[in-house]
C-alpha positions in Angstrom: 25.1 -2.6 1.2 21.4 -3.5 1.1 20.3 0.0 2.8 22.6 1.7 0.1 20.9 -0.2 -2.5 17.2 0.5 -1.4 18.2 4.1 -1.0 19.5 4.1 -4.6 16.1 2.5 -5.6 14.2 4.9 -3.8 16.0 8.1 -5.4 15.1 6.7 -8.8 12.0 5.7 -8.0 11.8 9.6 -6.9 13.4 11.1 -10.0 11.2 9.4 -12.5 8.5 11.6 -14.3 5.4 10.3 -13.7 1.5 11.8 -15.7 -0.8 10.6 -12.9 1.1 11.8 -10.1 -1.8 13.9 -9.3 -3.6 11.1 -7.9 -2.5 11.7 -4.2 -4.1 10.2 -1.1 -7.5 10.6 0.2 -8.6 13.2 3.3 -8.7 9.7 4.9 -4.8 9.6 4.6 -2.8 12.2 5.2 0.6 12.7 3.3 2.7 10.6 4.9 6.1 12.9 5.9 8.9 9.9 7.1 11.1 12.3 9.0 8.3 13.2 11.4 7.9 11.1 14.5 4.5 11.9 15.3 3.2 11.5 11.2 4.6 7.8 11.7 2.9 7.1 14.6 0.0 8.0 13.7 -0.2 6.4 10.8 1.1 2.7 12.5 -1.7 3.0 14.8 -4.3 3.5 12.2 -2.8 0.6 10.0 -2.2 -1.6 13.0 -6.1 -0.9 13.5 -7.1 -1.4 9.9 -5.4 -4.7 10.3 -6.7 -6.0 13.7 -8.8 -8.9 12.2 -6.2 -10.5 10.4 -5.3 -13.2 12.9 -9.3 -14.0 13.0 -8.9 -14.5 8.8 -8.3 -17.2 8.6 -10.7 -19.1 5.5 -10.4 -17.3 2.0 -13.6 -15.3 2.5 -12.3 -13.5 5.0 -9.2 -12.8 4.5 -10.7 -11.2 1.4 -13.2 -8.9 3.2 -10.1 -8.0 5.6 -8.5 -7.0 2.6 -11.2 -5.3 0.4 -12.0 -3.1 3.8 -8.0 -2.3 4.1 -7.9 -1.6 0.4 -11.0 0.6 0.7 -9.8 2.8 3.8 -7.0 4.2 1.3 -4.4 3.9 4.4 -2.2 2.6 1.8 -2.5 3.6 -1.5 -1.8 1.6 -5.0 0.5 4.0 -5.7 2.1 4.4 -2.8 4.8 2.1 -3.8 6.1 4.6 -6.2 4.8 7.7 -4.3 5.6 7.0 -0.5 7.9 3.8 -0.8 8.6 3.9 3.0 5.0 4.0 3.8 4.9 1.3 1.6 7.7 -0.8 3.1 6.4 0.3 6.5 3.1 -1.4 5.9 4.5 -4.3 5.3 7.0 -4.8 8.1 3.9 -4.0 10.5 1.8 -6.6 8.9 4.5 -9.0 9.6 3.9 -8.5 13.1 0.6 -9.1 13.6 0.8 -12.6 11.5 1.0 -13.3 7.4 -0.3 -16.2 6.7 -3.3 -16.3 4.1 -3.7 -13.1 4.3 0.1 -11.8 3.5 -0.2 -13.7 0.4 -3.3 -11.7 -0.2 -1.7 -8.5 0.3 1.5 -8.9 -1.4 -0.4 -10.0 -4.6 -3.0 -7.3 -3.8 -0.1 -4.3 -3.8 3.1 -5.4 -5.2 2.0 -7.8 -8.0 -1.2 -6.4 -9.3 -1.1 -3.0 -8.5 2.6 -2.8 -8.4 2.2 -4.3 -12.2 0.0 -1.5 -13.1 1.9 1.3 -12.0 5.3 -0.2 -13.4 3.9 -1.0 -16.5 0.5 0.6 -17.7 -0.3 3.6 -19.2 -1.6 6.9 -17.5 -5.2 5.9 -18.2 -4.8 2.4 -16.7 -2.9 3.6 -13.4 -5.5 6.8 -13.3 -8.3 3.3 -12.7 -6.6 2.2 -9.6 -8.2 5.1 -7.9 -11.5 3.3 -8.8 -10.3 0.3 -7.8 -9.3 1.0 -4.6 -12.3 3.5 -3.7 -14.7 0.4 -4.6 -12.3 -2.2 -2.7 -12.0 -4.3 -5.7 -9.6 -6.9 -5.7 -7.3 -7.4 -8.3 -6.0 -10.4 -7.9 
């Protein structure tokens, strides 16, 4: 019932009309395809890598530079929530693995409640300034 449910979510995430859709990931990330193997991969390894310090982040200072350096490298877009939901999800069940703590806080504020907030509920113009926000490694939260 819950995988029904998420694939309901996903379909009208998918069939929702969005003006800055145009804002697609950077050459650093490559469009993420879910039904290929390889593109999965891939992309696990360079999160997992982008991610390698978070055990070792522990005080708040860190954790932040972790973060802005994750949020900079574009592996996972603002917008990926709406755009790539199971890149999205994937990130997060990867992160899991290599520990939460500070840091998972971080991140889920980071991407689902700030930027999540933004693309939910702002206007084109204010999603079209996540771009900048993520290419300066701003944090929003």
């Amino acid at each position: 019932a819950v995988l029904r449910s998420q694939a309901s979510l996903l379909s009208t995430a998918r069939s929702v009309e969005h003006s800055d859709q145009d804002w697609t990931a950077s050459a650093a990330s490559p469009p993420f395809d879910p039904s290929d193997e390889a593109t999965i991969q891939a992309w696990t390894e360079r999160f997992l890598d982008a991610v390698r310090d978070v055990p070792a982040a522990t005080d708040p200072a860190r954790s932040a530079a972790v973060l802005r350096e994750l949020v900079k490298s574009n592996l996972l877009s603002f917008t990926d929530m709406r755009d790539a939901p199971e890149k999205f999800f994937l990130a997060h069940r990867l992160l899991a693995t290599v520990g939460l703590g500070g840091f998972g806080v971080r991140f889920t504020v980071q991407f689902n409640l700030f930027a999540g907030s933004i693309v939910g509920l702002g206007g084109p113009e204010q999603v079209a300034s996540l771009r900048d926000i993520q290419a300066a490694g701003q944090l929003g939260c």
